[in-house]
C-alpha positions as CSV (number, residue, x, y, z in Angstrom):
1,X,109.5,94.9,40.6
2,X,106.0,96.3,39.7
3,X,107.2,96.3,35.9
4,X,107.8,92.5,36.2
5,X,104.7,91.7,38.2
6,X,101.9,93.6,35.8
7,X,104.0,91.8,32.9
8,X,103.2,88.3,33.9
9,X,99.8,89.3,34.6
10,X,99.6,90.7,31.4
11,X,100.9,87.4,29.8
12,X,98.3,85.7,31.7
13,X,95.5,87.4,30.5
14,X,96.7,86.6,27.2
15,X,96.6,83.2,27.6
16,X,93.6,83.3,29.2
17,X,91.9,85.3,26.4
18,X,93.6,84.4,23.3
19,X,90.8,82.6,22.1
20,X,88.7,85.5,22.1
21,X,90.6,87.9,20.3
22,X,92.6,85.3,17.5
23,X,89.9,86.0,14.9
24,X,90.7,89.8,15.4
25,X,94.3,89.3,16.0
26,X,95.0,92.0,13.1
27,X,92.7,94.6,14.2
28,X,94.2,94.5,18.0
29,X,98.0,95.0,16.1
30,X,96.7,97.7,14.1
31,X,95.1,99.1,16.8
32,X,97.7,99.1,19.5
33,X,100.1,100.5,17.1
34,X,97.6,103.7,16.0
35,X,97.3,104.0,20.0
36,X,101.1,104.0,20.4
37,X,102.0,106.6,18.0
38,X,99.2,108.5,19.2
39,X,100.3,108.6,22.9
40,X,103.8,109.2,21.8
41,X,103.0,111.6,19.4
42,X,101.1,113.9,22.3
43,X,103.5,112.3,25.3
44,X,107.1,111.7,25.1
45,X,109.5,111.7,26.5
46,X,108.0,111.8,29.9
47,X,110.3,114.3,31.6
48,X,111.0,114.4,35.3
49,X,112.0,117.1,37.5
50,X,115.0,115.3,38.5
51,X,116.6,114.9,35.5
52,X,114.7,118.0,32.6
53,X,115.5,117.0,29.0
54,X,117.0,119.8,26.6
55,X,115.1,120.2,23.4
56,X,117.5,118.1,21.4
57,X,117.4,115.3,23.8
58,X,113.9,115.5,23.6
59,X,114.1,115.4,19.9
60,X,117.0,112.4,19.6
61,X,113.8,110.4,22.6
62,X,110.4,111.6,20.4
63,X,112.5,109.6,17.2
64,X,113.6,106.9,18.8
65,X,110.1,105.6,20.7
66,X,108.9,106.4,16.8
67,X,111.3,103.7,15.7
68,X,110.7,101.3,18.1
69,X,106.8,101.5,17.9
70,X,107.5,101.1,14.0
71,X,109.9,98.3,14.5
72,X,107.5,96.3,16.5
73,X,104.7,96.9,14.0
74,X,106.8,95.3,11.5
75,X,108.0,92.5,13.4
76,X,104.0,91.9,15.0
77,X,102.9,92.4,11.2
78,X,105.6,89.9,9.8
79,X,104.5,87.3,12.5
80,X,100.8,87.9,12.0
81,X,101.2,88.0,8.2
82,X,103.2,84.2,8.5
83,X,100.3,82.9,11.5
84,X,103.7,82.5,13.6
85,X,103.5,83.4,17.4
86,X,99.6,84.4,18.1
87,X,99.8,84.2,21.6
88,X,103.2,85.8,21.4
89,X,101.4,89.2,19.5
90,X,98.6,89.5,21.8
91,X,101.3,89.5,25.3
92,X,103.1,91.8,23.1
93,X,100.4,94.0,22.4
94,X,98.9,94.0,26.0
95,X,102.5,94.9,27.1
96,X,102.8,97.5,25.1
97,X,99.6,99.2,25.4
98,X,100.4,99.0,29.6
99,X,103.5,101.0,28.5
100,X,101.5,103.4,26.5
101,X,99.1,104.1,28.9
102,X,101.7,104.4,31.5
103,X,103.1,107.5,29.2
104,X,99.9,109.1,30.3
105,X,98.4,111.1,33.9
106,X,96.0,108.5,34.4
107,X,98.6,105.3,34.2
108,X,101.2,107.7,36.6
109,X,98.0,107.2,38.9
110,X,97.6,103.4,38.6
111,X,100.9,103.1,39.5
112,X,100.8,105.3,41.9
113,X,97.6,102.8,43.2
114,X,100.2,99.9,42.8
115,X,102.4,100.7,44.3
116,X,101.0,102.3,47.1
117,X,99.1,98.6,47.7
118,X,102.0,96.2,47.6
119,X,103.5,98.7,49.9
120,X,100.7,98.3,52.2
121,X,101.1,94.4,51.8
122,X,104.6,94.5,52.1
123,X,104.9,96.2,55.5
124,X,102.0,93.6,56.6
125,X,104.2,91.1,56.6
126,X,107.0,92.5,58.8
C-alpha cells in the first residue's frame, strides 16, 4: 500500500517538475543509473532476519538487480536518445531512485516514518 502511494506521488512530482529538469533530462538518467549501481554495488540484496540468504543466493540477487539497473539504462537511454516518453524517464527515474534509497539505513527509516504516520491516521479514523 505505502509502495503504491509514494509511486503516485512520485509521478506527480514529475509532472509537476518536468519542465524543470527536460533540458537536463540526460544528466538525471545518467545520474540515477551511476547512483543505482552504486547503492547496489555496496547494498544488495537487503537480507532479513526472517528469511538469511546463502552466499550463492546472494550471488544469483547482486547479478540480477545488475541486469535490471542495466536494462533500464538501456531502455531510458533508447527513449531519451529517440525524444520518446520525457515525462515517462523522469517518473521512471524518481521511482527508481525511491527504490535505491530504500536499499539504504536511512530509506528503512523513512519508511519506518511512513508508515508509522498513516498508521496514526488510520486508527484516527476508527
Amino acid at each position: 500500500m505505502i509502495t503504491v502511494f509514494i509511486y503516485n506521488i512520485l509521478a506527480y512530482i514529475a509532472l509537476e517538475t518536468i519542465y524543470i529538469v527536460q533540458d537536463y533530462m540526460g544528466l538525471v538518467i545518467i545520474l540515477s543509473f551511476l547512483y543505482g549501481l552504486t547503492i547496489i554495488y555496496l547494498k544488495a540484496p537487503v537480507e532479513s532476519p526472517e528469511k538469511p540468504l546463502s552466499f550463492q543466493q546472494k550471488k544469483l540477487l547482486r547479478k540480477l538487480s545488475f541486469l535490471a539497473v542495466f536494462f533500464l539504462f538501456i531502455c531510458q537511454g533508447l527513449s531519451y536518445i529517440y525524444n520518446k516518453y520525457e515525462l515517462t524517464n523522469y517518473a521512471v527515474s524518481l521511482i527508481m531512485l525511491w527504490q535505491y534509497l530504500m536499499l539504504t539505513s536511512f530509506g528503512h527509516k523513512i519508511m519506518y516514518f511512513i508508515d508509522r504516520f498513516l498508521l496514526i491516521i488510520l486508527l484516527k479514523g476508527r
